[in-house]
C-alpha positions as CSV (number, residue, x, y, z in Angstrom):
1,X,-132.1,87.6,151.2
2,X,-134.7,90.3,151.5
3,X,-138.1,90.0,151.0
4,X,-138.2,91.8,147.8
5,X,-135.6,88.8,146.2
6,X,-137.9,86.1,147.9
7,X,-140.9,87.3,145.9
8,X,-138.5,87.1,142.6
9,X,-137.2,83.8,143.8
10,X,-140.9,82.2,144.5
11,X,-142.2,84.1,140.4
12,X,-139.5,82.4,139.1
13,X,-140.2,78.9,140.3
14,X,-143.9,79.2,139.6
15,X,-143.6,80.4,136.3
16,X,-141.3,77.8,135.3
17,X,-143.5,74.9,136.7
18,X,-146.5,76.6,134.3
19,X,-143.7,77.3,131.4
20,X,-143.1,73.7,131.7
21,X,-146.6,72.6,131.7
22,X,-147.6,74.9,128.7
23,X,-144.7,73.0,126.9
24,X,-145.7,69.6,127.5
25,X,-149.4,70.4,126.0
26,X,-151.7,71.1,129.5
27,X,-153.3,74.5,130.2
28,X,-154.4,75.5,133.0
29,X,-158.2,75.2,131.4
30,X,-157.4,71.8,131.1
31,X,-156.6,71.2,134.4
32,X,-160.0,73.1,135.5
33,X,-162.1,71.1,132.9
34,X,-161.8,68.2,135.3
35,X,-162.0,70.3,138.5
36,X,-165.3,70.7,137.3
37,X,-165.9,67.6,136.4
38,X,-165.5,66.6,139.9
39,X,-166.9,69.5,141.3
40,X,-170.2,70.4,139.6
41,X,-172.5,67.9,141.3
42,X,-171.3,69.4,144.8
43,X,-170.9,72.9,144.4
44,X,-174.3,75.3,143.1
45,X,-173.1,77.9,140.6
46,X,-169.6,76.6,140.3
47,X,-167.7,78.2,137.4
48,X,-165.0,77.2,134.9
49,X,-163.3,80.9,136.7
50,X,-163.5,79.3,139.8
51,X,-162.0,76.2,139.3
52,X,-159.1,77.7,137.3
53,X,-159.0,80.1,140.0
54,X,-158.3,77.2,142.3
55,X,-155.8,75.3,140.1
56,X,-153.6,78.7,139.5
57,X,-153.9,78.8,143.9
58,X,-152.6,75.2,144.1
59,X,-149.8,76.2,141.7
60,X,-148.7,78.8,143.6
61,X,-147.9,76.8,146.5
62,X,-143.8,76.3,146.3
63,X,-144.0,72.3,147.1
64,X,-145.9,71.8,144.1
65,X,-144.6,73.9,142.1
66,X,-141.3,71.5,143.4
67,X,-143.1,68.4,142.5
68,X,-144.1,69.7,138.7
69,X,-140.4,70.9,137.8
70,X,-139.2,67.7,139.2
71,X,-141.7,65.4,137.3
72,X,-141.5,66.9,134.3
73,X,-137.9,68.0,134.1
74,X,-137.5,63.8,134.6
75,X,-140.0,62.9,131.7
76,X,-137.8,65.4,129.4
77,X,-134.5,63.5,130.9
78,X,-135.8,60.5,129.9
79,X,-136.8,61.5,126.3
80,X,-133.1,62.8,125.5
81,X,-131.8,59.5,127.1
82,X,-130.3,60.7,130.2
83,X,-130.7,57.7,132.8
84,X,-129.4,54.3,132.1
85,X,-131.2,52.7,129.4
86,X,-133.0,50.2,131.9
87,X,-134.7,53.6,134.0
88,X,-135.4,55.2,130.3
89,X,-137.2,52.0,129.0
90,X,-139.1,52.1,132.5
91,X,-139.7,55.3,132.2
92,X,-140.9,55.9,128.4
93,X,-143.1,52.8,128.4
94,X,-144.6,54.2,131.9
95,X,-144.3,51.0,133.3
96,X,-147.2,49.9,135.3
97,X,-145.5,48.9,138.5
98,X,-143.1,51.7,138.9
99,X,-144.6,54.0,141.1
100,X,-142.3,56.7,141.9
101,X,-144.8,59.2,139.6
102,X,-147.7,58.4,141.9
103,X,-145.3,58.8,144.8
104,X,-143.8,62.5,143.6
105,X,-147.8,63.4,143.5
106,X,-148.5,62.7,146.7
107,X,-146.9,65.8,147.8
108,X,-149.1,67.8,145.7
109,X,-152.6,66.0,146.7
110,X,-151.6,66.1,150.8
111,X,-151.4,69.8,150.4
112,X,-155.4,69.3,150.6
113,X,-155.8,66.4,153.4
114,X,-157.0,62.9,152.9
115,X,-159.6,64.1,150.4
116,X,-157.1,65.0,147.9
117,X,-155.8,61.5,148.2
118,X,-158.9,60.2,147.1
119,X,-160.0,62.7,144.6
120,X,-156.5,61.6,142.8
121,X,-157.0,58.2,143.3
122,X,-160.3,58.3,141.2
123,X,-159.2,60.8,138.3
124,X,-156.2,58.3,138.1
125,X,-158.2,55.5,137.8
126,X,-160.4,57.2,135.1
127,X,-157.9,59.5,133.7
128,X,-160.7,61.7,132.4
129,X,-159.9,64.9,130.0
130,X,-156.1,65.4,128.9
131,X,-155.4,62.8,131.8
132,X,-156.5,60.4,129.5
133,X,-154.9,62.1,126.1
134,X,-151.3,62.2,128.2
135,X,-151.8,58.9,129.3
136,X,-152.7,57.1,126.1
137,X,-150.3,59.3,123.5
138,X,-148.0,57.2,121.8
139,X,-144.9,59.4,120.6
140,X,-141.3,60.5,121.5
141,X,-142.3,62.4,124.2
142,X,-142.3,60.9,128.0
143,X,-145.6,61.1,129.5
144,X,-144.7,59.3,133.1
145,X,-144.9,61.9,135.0
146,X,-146.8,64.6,133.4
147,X,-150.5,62.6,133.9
148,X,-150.3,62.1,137.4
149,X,-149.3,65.8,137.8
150,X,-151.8,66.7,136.1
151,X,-154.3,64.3,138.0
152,X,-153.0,65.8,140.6
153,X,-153.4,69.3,140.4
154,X,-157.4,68.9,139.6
155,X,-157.4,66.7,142.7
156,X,-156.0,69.4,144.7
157,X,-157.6,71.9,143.5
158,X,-161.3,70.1,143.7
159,X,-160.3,69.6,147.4
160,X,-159.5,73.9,148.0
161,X,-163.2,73.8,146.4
162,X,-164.4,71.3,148.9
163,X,-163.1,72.7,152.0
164,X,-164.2,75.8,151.2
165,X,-167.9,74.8,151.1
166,X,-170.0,75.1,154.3
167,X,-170.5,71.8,156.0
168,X,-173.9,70.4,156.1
169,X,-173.9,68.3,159.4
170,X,-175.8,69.7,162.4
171,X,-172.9,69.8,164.8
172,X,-173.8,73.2,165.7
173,X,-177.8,72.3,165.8
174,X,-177.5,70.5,168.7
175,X,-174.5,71.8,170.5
176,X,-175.2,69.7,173.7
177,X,-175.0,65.7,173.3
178,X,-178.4,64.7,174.6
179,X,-176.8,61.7,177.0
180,X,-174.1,62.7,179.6
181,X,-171.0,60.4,179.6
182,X,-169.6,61.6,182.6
183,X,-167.4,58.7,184.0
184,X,-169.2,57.5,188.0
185,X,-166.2,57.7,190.3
């Protein structure tokens, strides 16, 4: 495959994860509402432009883009009934205890290190903005997977913002520990 053909392959698999989130009712602004959210208290002059910045740079990353096709393309399997009726029901009442959403996320959040884990772990818990809309909307349409995606992609992209801010400890102060720990022989 040349390199040319990769660069088509990769477009087309980004575009569809962000076709696919357009048709289930999140925008990207959406997404960055709540990277703001959970931003704006740590970052001077952070911008809406910023944050969706950030969320369109998580997106292009191919195992998330992996993670959003799969999650949503199950939510619409579920909707037309394709699983067992047992998985369906599971999966159209979002049952509490079945996991495998948060699990499929977890891909998307590690991109990011442990602070991506806990930055979903908390817009999960609150499920601010259209988390919260996704989560609570009572229709036809299969919402199971498409929250913690979502939750997931402003987790991920609050934690690019993070690590790209300048650390505030004084490692580089004080480069010399003040007390030698040199081991007596």
């Amino acid at each position: 495959m040349s390199a040319q053909e990769k660069l088509i392959k990769e477009s087309i698999l980004q575009d569809h994860a962000t076709q696919l989130l357009k048709q289930r009712g999140v925008k990207i602004e959406d997404i960055a509402s709540i990277v703001y959210d959970l931003q704006k208290n740590y970052v001077d002059d952070l911008t809406m432009e910023y944050c969706i910045e950030n969320v369109k740079k998580v997106i292009q990353k191919r195992e998330v883009q992996n993670a959003i096709i799969t999650g949503i393309e199950i939510d619409i399997a579920a909707e037309t009934g394709a699983f067992s009726d047992v998985l369906s029901d599971l999966l159209m009442r979002d049952e509490g205890l079945y996991g495998i959403d948060e699990i499929l996320v977890l891909s998307i959040v590690n991109v990011y290190g442990s602070i991506g884990l806990t930055n979903f772990g908390y817009v999960d818990k609150l499920k601010p903005g259209i988390i919260g809309k996704l989560n609570n909307e009572k229709s036809e349409q299969c919402n199971t997977f498409i929250d913690d995606i979502v939750g997931a992609l402003a987790a991920a992209a609050a934690s690019r913002i993070a690590h790209s801010q300048p650390t505030h400890d004084n490692i580089n102060q004080n480069p010399k520990p003040e007390t030698s720990y040199q081991g007596k022989h």
